[in-house]
C-alpha positions as CSV (number, residue, x, y, z in Angstrom):
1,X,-29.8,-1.8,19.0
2,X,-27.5,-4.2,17.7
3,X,-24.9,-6.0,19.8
4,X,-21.7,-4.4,17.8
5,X,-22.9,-1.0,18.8
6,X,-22.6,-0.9,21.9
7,X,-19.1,-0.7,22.5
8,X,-18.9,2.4,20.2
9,X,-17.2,5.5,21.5
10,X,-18.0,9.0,19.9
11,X,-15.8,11.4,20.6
12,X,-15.9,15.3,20.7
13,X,-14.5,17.1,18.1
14,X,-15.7,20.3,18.2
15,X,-14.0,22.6,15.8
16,X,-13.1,26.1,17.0
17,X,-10.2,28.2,15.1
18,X,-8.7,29.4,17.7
19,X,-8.1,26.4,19.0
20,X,-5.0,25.8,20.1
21,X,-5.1,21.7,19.5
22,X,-5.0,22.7,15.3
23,X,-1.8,24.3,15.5
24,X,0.4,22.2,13.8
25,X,4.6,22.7,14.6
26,X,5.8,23.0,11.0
27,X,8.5,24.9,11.5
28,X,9.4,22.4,14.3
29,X,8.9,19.5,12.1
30,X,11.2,20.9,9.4
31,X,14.3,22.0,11.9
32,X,13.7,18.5,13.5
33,X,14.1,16.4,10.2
34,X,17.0,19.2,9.3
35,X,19.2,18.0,12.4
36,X,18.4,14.2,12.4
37,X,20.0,14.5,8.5
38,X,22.9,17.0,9.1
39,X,23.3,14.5,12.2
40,X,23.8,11.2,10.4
41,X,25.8,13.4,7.6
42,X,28.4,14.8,10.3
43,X,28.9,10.8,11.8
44,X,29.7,9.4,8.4
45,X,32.0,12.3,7.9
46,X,34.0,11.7,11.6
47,X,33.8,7.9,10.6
48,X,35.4,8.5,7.4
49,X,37.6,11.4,8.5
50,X,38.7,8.6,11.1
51,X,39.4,5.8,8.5
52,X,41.5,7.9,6.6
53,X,43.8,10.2,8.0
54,X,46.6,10.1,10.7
55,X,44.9,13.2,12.2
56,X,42.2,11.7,14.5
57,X,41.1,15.1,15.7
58,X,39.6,16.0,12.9
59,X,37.0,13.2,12.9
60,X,36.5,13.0,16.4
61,X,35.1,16.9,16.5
62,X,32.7,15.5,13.1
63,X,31.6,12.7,16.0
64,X,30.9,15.4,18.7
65,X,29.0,17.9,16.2
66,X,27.1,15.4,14.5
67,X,25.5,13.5,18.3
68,X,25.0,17.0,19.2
69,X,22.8,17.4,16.1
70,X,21.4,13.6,15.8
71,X,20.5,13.3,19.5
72,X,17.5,16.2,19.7
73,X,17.2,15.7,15.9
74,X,16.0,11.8,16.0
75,X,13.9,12.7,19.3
76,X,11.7,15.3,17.9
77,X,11.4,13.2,14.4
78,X,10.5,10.0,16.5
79,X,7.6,11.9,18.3
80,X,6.4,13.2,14.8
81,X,6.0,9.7,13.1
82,X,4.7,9.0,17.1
83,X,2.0,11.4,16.5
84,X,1.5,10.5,12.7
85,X,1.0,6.8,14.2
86,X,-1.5,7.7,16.7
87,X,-4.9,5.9,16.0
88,X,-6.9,8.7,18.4
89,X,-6.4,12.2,18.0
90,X,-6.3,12.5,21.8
91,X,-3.4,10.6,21.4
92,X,-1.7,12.8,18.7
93,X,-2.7,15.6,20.6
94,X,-0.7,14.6,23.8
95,X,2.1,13.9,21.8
96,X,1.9,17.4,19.8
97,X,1.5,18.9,23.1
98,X,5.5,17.4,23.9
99,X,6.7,19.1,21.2
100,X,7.8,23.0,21.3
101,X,6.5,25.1,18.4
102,X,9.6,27.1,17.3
103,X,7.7,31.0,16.1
């Protein structure tokens, strides 16, 4: 045995289709990446809105709506580049497991 191989780790991957680990969230994925942009579109709207006009309400309810749609929208895209990251797939898998699967 040479001395490089001993410090090699197999892991199980034992492939089963019912598995629950192979479900992937698309649907979870999409809505996620859908908020994060309608986010970031609704606080350059208020920022604008608020730049120019006299009206500041206006701009400040395009703030509100658009953290209410950045803040889960950015969290759930994070954890997907997270998971995409991961150099294990025990690793992805814990992070998968974070995320809900919209049906």
């Amino acid at each position: 045995m040479r001395p490089d191989q001993s410090n090699l780790e197999i892991e199980d991957i034992s492939f089963q289709p019912e598995d629950e680990r192979l479900k992937f969230p698309v649907k979870t994925l999409i809505f996620s990446i859908s908020l994060f942009i309608v986010g970031i579109t609704l606080l350059i709207a208020g920022l604008v809105l608020e730049l120019a006009e006299d009206d500041k309400s206006k701009g400040m309810a395009m703030w509100i709506l658009g953290l209410i749609t950045f803040i889960p929208g950015s969290y759930y895209t994070i954890l997907f580049y997270r998971a995409y990251r991961a150099k294990t797939s025990t690793e992805r898998m814990n992070i998968l497991k974070e995320i809900p699967d919209l049906n």
